[in-house]
C-alpha positions in Angstrom: 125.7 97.8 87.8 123.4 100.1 86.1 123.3 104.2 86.9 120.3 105.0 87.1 117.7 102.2 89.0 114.4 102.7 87.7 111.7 103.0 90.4 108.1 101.6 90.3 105.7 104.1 90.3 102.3 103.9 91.9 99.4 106.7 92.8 98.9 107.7 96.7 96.2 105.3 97.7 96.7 102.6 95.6 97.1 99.0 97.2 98.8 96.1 96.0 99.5 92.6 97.6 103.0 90.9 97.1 102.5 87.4 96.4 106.4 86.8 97.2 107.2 88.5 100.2 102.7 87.7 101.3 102.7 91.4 102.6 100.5 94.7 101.7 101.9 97.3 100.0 101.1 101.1 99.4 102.0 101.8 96.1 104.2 99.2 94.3 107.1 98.3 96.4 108.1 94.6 94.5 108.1 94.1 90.2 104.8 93.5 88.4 105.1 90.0 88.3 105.0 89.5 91.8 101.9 91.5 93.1 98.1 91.7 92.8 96.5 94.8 92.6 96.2 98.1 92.8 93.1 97.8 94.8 91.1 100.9 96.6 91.8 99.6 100.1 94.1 98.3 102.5 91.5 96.0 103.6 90.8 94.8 100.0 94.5 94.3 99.1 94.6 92.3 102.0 92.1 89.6 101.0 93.7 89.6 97.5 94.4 85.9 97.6 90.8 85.2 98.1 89.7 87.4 95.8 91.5 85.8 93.3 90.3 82.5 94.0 86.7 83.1 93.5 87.5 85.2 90.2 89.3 82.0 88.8 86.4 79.5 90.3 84.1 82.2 88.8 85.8 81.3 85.7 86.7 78.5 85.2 82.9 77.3 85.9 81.7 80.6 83.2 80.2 78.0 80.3 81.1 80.8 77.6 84.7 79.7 78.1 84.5 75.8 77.5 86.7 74.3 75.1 84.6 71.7 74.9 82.9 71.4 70.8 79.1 72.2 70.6 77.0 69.6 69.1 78.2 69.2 65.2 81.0 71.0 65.8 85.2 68.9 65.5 82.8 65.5 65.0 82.7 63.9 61.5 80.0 61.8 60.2 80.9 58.5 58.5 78.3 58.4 56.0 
């Protein structure tokens, strides 16, 4: 067992949303890897999921980040 736990440390007003334990926090309660935020509000921490869903969609639709090769580009010509 370690001596000294180390604490997460947040600013007063900051919101997160805990993707484990689905709840809103005020300041970081749970590790990194397990929350969303910090946000401004309570109100926008608690729509975090959503917001996060329409950032990916927003994404994943953005035509600057297709893999897909431009025209000439990974194709050889066999002549």
């Amino acid at each position: 067992m370690a001596l000294f736990k180390k604490r997460t440390v947040g600013k007063p007003g900051e919101w997160y949303y805990c993707i484990r334990h689905q709840k809103v926090e005020e300041g970081p309660e749970c590790r990194a890897a397990d929350r969303l935020g910090p946000y401004p509000s309570r109100t926008e921490a608690e729509h975090a999921v959503e917001l996060t869903a329409e950032r990916n969609a927003e994404w994943e639709t953005d035509p600057r980040w297709r893999d897909e090769p431009t025209r000439g580009e990974g194709t050889r010509d066999s002549g």
